[in-house]
C-alpha positions in Angstrom: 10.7 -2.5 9.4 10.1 -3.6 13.0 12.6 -6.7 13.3 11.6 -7.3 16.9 8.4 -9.2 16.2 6.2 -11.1 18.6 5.0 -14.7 17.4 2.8 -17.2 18.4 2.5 -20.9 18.0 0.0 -22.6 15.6 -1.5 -23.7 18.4 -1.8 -21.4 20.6 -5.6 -20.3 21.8 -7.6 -17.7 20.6 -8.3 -16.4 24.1 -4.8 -16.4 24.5 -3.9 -14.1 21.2 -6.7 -11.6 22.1 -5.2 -10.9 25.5 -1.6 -10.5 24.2 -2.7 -8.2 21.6 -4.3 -6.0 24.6 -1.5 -6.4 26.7 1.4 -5.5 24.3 -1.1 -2.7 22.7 -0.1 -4.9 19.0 -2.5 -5.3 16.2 -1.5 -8.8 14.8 1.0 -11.3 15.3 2.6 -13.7 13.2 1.9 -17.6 13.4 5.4 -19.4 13.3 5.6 -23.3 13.3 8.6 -25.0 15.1 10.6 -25.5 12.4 11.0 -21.7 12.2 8.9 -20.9 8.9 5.9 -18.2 8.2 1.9 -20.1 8.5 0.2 -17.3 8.4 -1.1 -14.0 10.9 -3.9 -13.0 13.4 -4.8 -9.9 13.3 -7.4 -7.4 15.2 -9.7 -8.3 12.3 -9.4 -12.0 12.2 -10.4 -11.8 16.1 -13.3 -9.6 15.4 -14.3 -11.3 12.4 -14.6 -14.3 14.9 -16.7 -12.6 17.2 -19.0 -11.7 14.6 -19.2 -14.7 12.9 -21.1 -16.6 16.2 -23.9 -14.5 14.8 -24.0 -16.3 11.6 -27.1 -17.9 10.5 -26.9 -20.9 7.8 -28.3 -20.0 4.4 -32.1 -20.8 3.5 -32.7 -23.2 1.0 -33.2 -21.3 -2.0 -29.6 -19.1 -1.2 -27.5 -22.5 -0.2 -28.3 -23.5 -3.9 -26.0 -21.1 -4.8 -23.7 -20.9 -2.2 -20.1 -22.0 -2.4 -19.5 -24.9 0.3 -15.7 -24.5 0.0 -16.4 -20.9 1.0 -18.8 -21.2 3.7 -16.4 -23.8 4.8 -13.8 -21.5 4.9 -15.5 -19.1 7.0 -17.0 -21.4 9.2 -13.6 -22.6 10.4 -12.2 -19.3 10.9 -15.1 -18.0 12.9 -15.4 -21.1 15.4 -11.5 -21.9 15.4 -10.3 -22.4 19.0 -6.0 -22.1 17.9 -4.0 -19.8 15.8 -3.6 -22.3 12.7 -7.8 -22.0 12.7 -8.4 -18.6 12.5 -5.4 -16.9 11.1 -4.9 -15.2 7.8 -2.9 -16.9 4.9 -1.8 -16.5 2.6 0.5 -13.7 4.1 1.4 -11.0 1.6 5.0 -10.8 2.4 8.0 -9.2 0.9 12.2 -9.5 1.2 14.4 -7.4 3.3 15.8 -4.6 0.2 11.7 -4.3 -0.9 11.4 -0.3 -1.1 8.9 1.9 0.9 7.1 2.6 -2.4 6.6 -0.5 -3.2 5.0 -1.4 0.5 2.9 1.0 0.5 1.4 0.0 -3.3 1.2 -3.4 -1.8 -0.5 -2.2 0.7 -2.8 0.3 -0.8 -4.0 -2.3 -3.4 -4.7 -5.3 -1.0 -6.1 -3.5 1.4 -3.9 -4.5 4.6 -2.3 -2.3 7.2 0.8 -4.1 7.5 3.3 -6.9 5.0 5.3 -9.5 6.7 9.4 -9.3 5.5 10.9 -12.7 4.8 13.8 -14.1 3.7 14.0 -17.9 2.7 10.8 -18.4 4.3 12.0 -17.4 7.8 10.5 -14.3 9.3 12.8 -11.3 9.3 10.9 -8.2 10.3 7.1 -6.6 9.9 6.6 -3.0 8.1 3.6 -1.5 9.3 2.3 1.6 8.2 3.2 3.7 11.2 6.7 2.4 9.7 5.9 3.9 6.2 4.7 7.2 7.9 8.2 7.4 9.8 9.9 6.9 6.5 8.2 9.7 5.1 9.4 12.1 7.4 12.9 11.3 7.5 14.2 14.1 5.1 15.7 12.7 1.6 19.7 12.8 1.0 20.7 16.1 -0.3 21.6 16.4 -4.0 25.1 16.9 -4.6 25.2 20.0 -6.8 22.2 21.8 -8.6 21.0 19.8 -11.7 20.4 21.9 -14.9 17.4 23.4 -15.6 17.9 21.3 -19.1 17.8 18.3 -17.0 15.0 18.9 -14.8 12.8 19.7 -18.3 14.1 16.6 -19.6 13.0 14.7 -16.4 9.8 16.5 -15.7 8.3 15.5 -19.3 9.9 11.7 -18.9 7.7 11.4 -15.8 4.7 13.0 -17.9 5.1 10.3 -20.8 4.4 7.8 -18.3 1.5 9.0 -17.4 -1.7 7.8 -19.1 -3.7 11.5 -18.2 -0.5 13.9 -19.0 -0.5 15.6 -22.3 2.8 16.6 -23.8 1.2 17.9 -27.0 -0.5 20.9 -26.0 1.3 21.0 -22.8 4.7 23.2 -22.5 7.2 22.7 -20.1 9.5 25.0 -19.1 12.7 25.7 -16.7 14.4 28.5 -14.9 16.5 28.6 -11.9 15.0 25.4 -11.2 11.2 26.8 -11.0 9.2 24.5 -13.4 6.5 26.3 -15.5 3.6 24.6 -17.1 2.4 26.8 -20.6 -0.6 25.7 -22.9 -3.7 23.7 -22.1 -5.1 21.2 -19.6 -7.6 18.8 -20.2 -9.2 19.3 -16.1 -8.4 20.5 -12.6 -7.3 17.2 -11.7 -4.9 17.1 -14.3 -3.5 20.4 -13.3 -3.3 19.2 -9.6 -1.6 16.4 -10.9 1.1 18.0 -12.9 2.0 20.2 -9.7 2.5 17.3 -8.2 4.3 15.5 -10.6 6.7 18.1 -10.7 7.5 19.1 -7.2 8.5 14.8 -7.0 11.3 15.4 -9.6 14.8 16.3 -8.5 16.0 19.6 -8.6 12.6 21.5 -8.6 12.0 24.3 -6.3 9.1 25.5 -7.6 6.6 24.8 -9.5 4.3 28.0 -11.6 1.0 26.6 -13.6 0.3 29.2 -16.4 -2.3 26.5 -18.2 -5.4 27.1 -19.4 -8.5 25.1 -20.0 -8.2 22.8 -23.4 -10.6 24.5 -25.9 -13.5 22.4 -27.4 -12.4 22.0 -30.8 -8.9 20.6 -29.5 -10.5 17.9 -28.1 -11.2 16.2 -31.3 -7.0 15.9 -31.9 -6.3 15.6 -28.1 
């Protein structure tokens, strides 16, 4: 994570956030109230979704009979706020300080957001962006100590399959040598053969991985 984080003030100005965005070359900031504890975050896209919002027209008649005032409140105050508290983002999707990468980036990938704010008893500890994530990724992983058995790279290889909804262990073989992984019988699609490559090359141990599957006939389907 980042730990050195720039804040703001729940009251500080919109005009004001936009500039030190620009000037620090930052995509969001977090809003801290004085007693020291998380409100919520500006970001690039709350500021923009303020610009846009002065071209808002109210609903016609027939549409504000089934629009939902809470809602159109909701955005109404975000896109005309003047302070940080107005148009800032909350709740913040936050996470504590021994989260895992994976576990980021899932966040991340299934909100939707580019970056989760790291707490810890509700006091702001540190931001992980996904530039973070990236340099995480390319910092090479510790070295094994000693070269697992082949018998335990087959054993791992087809406990990472059974947890996977599209991987078929019954008409798909799996075997080890010398650490190379080799996949033997059939495959249900391309994308299942992609994905057992990668599944593979992510276990421990494997240096290589060899696909020797075919397509899955038509009459297996009926007992696949």
């Amino acid at each position: 994570m980042t730990p050195d984080v720039v804040t703001v003030p729940p009251e500080m100005s919109v005009a004001a956030i936009a500039r030190l965005l620009s000037e620090r070359g930052i995509s969001a900031v977090p809003v801290v109230g004085a007693d020291g504890a998380l409100r919520g975050i500006v970001t690039e896209a709350d500021l923009i979704r303020r610009l846009a919002g002065q071209e808002d027209e109210p609903p016609g008649w027939f549409a504000s009979l089934f629009a939902d005032p809470e809602a159109l409140a909701d955005r109404y105050a975000r896109t005309h706020g003047l302070t940080a508290e107005e148009v800032m983002t909350t709740p913040v999707v936050t996470v504590g300080p021994d989260e895992t990468a994976q576990r980021i980036a899932h966040l991340m990938e299934e909100r939707g957001i580019r970056r989760v704010v790291v707490t810890e008893d509700g006091r702001l500890r540190g931001i992980v962006s996904r530039a973070d994530l990236l340099r995480a990724l390319v910092v090479p992983p510790p070295e094994t100590t000693g070269q697992l058995s082949d018998e335990r790279i087959r054993r791992a290889v087809l406990a990472a399959m059974r947890k996977e909804p599209w991987a078929d262990t019954f008409h798909t073989v799996v075997e080890v040598k010398d650490g190379v992984v080799e996949f033997h019988g059939f495959r249900r699609s391309e994308a299942v053969q992609r994905a057992l490559r990668v599944l593979a090359e992510n276990v421990p141990g494997v240096r290589k991985v060899v696909d020797r599957t075919q397509p899955l006939p038509p009459y297996l389907y009926a007992v696949a």
